[in-house]
N, C-alpha and C positions, 0 to 999 in steps of 0.2 A: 270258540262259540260259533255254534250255524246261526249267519244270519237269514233273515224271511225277508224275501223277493218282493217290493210293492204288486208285483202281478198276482201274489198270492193272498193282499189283503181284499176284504171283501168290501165293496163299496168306492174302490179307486179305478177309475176307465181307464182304456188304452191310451187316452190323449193326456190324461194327467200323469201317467207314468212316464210316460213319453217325455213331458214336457219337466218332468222332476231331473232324469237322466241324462240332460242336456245339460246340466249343471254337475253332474256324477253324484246325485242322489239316489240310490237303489233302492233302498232296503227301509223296512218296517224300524230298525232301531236309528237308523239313520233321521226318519222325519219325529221320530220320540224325541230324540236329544237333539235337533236340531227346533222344537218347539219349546223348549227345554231353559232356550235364551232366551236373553227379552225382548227382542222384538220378532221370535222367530214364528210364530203362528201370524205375522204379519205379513214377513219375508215368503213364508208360506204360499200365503194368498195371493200377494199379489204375480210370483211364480206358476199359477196355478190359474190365473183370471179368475178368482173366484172369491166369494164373499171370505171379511174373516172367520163368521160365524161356519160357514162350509167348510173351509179350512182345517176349523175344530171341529169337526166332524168327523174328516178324514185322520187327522189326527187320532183322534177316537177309535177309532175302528184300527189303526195301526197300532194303537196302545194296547186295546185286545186282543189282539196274532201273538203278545210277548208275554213268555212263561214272570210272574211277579219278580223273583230278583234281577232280570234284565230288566225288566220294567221299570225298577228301580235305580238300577245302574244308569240308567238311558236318562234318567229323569232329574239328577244329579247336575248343577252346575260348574264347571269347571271354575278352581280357580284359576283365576289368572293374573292375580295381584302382583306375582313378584315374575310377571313377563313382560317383557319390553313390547315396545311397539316397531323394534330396529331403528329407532330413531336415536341418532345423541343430543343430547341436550345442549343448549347453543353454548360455548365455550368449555365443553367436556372432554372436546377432545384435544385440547391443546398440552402441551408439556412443559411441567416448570426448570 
């Protein structure tokens, strides 16, 4: 799959893209599925100094660069129910 470049969505400046690839955010599927979580149009924002309502804007405008079944694909939560957190649970890892 080719991904779309934030430089090539329309309505996102040099300093917001700037300020996304500091964190190794590139790309148009990237801020879809990363708005995608729940608190990621917030994550967004405040990444970005900028409202959340502006946030979802650019969000926006990055949703439309993507052909509908990426769209879709990007838009999909991952499960993550049967993934750990690396942590063991206190007396888990002991041996009988």
């Amino acid at each position: 799959m080719e991904e779309t470049a934030l430089e090539q969505v329309p309505g996102w400046s040099d300093d917001q893209v700037a300020r996304l690839s500091e964190v190794w955010i590139t790309t148009a599927e990237q801020v879809v599925a990363l708005s995608a979580t729940t608190h990621g149009v917030r994550s967004l924002a405040e990444q970005l100094g900028v409202s959340q309502e502006r946030a979802q804007s650019l969000v926006d405008s990055a949703r439309a660069t993507l052909a509908p079944s990426v769209r879709e694909q990007m838009e999909k939560q991952a499960d993550t129910d049967d993934r750990g957190l690396g942590a063991l649970r206190p007396g888990s890892h002991k041996k009988d």
